[in-house]
C-alpha positions in Angstrom: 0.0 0.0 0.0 1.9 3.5 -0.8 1.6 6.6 1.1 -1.7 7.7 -0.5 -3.4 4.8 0.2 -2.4 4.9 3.6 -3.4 8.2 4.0 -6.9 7.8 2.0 -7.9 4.5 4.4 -6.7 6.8 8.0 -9.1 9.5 6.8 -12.0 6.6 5.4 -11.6 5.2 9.1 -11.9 8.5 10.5 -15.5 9.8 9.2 -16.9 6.1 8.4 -15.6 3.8 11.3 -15.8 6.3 14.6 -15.9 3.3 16.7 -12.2 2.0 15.5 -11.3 5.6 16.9 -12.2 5.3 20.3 -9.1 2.8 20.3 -6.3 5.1 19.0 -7.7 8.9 21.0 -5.3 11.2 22.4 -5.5 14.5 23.4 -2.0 16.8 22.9 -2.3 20.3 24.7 0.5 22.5 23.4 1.3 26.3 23.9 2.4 27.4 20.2 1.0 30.4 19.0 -2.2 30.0 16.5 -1.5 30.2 12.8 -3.0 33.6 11.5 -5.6 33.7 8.7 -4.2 33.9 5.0 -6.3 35.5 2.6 -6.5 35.6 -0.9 -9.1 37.7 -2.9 -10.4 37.3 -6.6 -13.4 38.2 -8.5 -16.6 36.5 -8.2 -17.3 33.1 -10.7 -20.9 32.6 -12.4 -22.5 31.0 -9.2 -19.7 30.2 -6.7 -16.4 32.4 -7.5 -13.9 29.8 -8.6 -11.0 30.6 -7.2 -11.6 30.5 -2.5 -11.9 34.0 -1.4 -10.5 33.4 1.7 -8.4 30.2 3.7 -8.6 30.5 7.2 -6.1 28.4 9.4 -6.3 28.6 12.8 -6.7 25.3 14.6 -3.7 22.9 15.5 -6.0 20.1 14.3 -8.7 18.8 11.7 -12.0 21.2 11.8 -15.1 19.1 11.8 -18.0 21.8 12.1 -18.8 25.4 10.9 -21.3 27.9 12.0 -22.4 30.9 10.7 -23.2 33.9 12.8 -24.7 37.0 11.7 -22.9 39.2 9.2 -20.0 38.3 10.6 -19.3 35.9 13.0 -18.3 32.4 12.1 -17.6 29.5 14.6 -15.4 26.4 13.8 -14.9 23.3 15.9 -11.6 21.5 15.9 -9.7 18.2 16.7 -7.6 20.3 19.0 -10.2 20.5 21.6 -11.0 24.1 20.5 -14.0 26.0 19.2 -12.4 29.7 17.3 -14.8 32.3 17.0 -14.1 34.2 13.3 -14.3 37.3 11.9 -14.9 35.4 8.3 -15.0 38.8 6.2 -11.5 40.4 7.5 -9.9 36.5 8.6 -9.4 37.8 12.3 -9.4 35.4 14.4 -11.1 37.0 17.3 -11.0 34.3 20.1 -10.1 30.2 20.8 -12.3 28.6 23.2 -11.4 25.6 25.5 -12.8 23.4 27.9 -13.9 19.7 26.5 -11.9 16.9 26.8 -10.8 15.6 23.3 -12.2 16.8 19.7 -14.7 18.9 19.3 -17.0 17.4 16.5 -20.5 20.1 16.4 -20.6 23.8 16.6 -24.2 26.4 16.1 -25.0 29.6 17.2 -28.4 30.3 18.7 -30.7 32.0 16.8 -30.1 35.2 18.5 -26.4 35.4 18.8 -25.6 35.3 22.5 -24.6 31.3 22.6 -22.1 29.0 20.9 -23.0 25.6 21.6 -19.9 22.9 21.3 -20.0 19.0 21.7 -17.8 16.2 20.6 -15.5 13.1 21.6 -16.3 13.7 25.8 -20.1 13.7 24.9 -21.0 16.8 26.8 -22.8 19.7 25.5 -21.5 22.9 26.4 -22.7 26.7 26.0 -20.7 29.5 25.9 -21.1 33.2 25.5 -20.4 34.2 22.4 -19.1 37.7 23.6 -16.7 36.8 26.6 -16.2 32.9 25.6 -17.4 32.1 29.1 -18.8 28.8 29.7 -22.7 29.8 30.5 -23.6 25.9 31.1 -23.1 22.7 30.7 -25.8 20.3 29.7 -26.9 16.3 29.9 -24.5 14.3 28.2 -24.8 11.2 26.1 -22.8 8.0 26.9 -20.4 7.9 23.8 -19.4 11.0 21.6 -21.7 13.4 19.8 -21.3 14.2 16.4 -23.6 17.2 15.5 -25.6 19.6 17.7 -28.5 22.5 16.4 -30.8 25.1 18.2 -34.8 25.0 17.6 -35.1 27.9 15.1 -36.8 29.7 18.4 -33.1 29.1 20.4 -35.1 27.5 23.6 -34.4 24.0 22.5 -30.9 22.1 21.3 -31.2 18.7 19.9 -27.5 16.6 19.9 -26.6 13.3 17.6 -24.5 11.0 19.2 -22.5 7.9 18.5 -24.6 6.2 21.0 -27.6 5.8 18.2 -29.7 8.2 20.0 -30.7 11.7 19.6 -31.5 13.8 22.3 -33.7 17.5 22.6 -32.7 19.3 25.6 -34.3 22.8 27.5 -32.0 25.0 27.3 -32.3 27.3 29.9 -32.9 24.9 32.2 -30.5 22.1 30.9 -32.8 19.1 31.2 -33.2 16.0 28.3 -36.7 16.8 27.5 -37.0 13.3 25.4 -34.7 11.4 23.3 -34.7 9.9 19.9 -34.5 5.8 19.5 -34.7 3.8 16.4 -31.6 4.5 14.7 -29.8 1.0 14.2 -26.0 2.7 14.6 -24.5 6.1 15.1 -26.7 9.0 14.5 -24.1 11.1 12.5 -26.6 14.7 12.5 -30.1 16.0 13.3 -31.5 19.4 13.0 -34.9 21.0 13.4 -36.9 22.0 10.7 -37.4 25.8 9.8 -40.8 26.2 11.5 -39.3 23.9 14.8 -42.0 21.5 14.3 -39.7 18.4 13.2 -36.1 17.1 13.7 -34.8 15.3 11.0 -31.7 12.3 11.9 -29.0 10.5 9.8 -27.1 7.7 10.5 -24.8 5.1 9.8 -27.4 2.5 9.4 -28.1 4.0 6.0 -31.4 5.8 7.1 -32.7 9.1 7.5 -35.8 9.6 9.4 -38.3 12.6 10.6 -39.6 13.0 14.0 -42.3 15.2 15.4 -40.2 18.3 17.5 -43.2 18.1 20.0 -43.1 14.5 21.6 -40.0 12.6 19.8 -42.7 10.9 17.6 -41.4 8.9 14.4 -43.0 10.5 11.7 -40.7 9.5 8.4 -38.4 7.2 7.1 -36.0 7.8 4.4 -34.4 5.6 2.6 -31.8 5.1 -0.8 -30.2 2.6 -2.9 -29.6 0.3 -0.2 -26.9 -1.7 -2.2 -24.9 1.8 -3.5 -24.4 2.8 -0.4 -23.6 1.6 3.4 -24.2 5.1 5.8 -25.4 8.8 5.4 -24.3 11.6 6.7 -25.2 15.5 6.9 -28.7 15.8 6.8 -30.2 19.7 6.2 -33.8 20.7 5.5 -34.7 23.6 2.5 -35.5 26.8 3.8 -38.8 26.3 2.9 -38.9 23.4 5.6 -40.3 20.9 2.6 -37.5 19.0 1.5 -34.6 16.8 3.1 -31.3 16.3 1.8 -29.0 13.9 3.2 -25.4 13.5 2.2 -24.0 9.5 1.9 -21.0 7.6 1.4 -20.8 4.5 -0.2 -21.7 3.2 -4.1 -21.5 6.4 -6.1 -21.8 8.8 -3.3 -24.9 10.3 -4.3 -27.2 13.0 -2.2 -30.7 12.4 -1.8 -33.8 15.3 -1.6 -36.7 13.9 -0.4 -40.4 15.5 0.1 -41.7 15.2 3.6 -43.8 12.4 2.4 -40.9 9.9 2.0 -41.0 10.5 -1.9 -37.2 10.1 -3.4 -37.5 13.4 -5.5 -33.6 13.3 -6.6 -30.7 11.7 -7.1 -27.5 13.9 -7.1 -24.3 12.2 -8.2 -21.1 13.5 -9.5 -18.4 12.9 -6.1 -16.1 10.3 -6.6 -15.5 9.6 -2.8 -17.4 10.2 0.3 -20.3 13.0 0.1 -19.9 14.3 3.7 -22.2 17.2 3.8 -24.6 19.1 1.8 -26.7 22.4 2.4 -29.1 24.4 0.4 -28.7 27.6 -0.4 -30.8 30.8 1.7 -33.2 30.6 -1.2 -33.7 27.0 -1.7 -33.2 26.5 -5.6 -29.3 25.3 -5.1 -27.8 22.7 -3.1 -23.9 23.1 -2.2 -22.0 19.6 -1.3 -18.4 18.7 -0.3 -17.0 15.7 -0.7 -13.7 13.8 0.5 -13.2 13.7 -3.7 -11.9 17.9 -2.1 -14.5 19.3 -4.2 -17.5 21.5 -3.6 -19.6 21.1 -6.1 -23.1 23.3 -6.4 -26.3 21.9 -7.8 -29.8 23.1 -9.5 -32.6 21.1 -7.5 -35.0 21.5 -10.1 -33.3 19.4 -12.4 -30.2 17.6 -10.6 -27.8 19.6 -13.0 -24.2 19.9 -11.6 -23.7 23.8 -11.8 -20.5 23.8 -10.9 -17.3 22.4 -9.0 -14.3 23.5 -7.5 -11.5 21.3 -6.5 -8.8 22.4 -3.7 -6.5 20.1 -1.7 -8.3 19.7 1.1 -10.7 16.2 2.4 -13.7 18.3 3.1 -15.9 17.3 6.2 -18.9 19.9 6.5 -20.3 23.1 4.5 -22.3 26.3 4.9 -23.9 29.0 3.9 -23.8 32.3 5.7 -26.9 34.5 7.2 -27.1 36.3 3.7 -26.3 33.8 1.3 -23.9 35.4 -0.4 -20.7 33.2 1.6 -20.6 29.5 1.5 -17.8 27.6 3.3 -16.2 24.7 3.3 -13.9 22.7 6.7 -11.6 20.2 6.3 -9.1 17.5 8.0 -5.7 19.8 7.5 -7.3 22.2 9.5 -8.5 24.6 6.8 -11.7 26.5 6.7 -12.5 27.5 2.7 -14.4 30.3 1.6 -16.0 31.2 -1.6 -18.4 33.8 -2.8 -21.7 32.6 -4.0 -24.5 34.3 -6.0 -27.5 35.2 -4.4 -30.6 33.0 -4.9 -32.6 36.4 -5.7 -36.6 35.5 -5.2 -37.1 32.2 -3.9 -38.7 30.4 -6.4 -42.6 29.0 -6.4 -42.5 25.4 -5.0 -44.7 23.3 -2.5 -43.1 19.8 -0.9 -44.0 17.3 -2.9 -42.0 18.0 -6.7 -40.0 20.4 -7.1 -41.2 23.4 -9.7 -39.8 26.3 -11.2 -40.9 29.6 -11.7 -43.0 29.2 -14.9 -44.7 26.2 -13.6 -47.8 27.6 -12.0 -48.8 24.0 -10.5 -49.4 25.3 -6.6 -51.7 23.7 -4.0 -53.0 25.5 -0.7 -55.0 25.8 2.2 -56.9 28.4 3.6 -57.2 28.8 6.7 -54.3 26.9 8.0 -54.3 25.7 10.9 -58.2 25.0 10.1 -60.7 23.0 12.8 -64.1 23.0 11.7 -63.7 23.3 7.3 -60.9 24.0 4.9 -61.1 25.2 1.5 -58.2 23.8 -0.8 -57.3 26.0 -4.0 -55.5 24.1 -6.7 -53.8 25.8 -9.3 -52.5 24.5 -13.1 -50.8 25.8 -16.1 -53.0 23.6 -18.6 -56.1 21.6 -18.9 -55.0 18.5 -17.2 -56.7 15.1 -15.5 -55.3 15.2 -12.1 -56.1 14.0 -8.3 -56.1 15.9 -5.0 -55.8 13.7 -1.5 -55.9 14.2 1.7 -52.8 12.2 3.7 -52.4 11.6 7.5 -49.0 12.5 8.2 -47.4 9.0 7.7 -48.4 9.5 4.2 -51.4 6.9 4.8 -54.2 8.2 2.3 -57.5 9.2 3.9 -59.8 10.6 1.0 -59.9 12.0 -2.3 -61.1 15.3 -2.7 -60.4 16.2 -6.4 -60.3 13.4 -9.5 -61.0 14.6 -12.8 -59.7 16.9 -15.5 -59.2 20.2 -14.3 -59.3 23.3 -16.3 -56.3 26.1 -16.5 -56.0 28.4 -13.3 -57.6 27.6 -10.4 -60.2 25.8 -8.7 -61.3 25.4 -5.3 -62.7 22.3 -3.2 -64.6 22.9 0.6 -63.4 20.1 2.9 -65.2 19.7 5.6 -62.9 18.5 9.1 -65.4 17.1 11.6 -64.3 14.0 11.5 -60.4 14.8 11.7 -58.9 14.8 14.8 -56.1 17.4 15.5 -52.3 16.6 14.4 -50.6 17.5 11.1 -52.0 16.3 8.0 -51.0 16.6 4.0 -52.7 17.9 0.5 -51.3 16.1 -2.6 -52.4 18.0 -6.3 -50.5 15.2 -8.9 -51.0 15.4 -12.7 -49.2 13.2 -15.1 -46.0 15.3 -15.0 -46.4 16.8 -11.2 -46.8 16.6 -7.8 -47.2 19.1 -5.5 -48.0 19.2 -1.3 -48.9 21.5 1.3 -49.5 21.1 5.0 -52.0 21.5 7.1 -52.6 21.5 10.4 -56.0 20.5 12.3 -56.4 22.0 15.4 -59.9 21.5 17.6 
């Protein structure tokens, strides 16, 4: 085996196999100075500038997790037991953060700025202020490492992914495990809550994905892929919209897989040669940006699965993402460098519901008003032609309970009265699907 080889199978063990590290784990303290930033400026590509912006290098150590911050804070979390606090438009490096015992896998900001949250290899969750880099508190742990942590987009909640094959949602002000998510067959490798706070969606080495109800750790979804391309996921992130899942994997051809809400495979994005290990959508939802140990970032339309483009550096990359504004999308690595490129604005998001995705000119839309309804609902359906189609009504495991519309349909819209009586409250789904689309909204039932 020659020296790449080597050093292709140490990193493949790393991010794949976390249980063969728990064997080899040391934690070196040392007192050299931090590396400063470089940075390197050059004019902005068609969607993502091709040549990195800026290359940040501050920890001693691989960098596992990035956070984003405002205008211009960024967070990074290292394998030198550090979380650094960034100035990411200057390069400053404005402050290193110690205090867990071994690597530092998962990084976030609360929603409103005041917090850093940091967990990792000791399995302890710990908040810090993001002003002073005090420890505020520490929270529950789990009973092996954890491997990605997010705040509820309302910051009062923090759910954690750990190595233990659980997820957990904890209170955060008052630091207790409000409930924790089972079902996962082996390492849960990320979870995150939906946009609107209502769902968390997990991924894990057992080669599933699966959505749970934010409320009561209920198991709403689960996702699956090409079972025989590919052996674990990773990174899982939901669209802005909160209608659409996408879930980085490794194994087979490495693809990326979106998903509706429903548990409908909507695409299949392939074009990494080696492990995809994290993938994000951009602010306005019509791009996805993926990294890959291939040291590529590559940037995809959703609408049609075309690769956009790709830029290649000489770094493994572990984990992407895009900043506050959209206009920043970074990449960290396993040498320790944190990549920066400028990306083009998403402009207007464009018109889609969860079910298919559709662009702008495709006036297929399906909605309900009011929402949340109790007593009757009236579902507006919209098309760009003269087209047979059917509208359903699903309970939220995608289990049909009636159908509302089932005929041809002329152009523009047209409106059905549902009534609800017999409905009991919980979170139910509207399908419109014509030969060529499907489209879904939501809608809640509350009596």
């Amino acid at each position: 085996m020659n020296g790449n080889s080597i050093f292709s199978f140490l990193v493949a063990a790393f991010l794949c196999i976390p249980e063969i590290m728990a064997g080899v784990h040391t934690v070196a303290e040392r007192s050299v100075p931090l590396p400063e930033a470089t940075i390197k400026t050059r004019k902005p590509f068609t969607h993502i500038s091709s040549i990195p912006i800026l290359s940040l290098k501050g920890h001693r150590s691989f960098v596992h997790d990035i956070a984003f911050n405002n205008d211009v804070f960024m967070a990074s979390a290292g394998g030198d037991s550090a979380v650094v606090l960034w100035n990411y438009r200057t390069g400053e490096q404005i402050r290193t953060i110690k205090g867990h015992n071994g690597y530092v896998y998962a990084v976030a900001f609360s929603p409103d700025g005041s917090l850093i949250a940091s967990a990792g290899w000791d399995g302890v969750i710990r908040l810090w202020d993001s002003q002073t880099g005090a420890l505020n508190k520490i929270l529950g742990s789990h009973k092996e490492p954890i491997y990605d942590i997010n705040f509820s987009p309302d910051g009062n909640r923090l759910v954690s992914a750990s190595w233990d094959n659980t997820a957990k949602v904890w209170d955060k002000s008052s630091g207790e495990l409000l409930f924790t998510l089972t079902g996962h067959g082996k390492y849960v490798s990320s979870a995150v809550f939906s946009p609107d706070g209502l769902m968390i969606a997990t991924s894990s080495a057992d080669g599933t994905a699966k959505l749970w109800d934010a409320r009561n750790g209920m198991a709403l979804q689960t996702f699956t892929g090409d079972a025989h391309m590919h052996w674990y996921c990773n990174r899982i992130c939901f669209s802005p919209d909160g209608q659409l899942v996408a879930v980085s994997t490794s194994g087979g051809e490495n693809p990326i897989y979106i998903w509706s809400l429903q548990g409908k495979r909507l695409h299949t994005l392939k074009g990494h040669s080696d492990f995809s290990t994290s993938a994000e959508f951009s602010k306005g939802g019509t791009r996805l940006a993926s990294v890959s140990a291939d040291n590529s970032l590559k940037l995809w339309n959703i609408y049609n699965s075309e690769q956009l483009f790709s830029a290649r550096e000489l770094h493994y990359f572990v984990s992407n993402a895009y900043n506050a504004a959209g206009d920043i999308i970074a990449a960290c690595a396993l040498d320790g460098t944190i990549v920066l490129w400028q990306a083009e604005q998403d402009g207007m998001p464009q018109a889609r519901s969860g079910g298919e995705v559709t662009e702008k000119k495709d006036s297929y839309s399906v909605q309900a008003v009011p929402n949340p309804a109790s007593s009757s609902v009236t579902i507006t359906f919209t098309l760009p032609e003269s087209v047979f189609c059917t509208v359903e009504l699903l309970a939220q495991n995608g289990k049909h309970i009636t159908t509302l519309y089932d005929n041809t349909a002329p152009v523009g819209s047209t409106s059905i009265v549902h009534d609800l009586q017999l409905l009991a409250s919980g979170l139910y789904y509207i399908t419109l699907t014509t030969p060529s689309k499907t489209v879904t909204c939501r809608l809640d039932v509350v009596k």
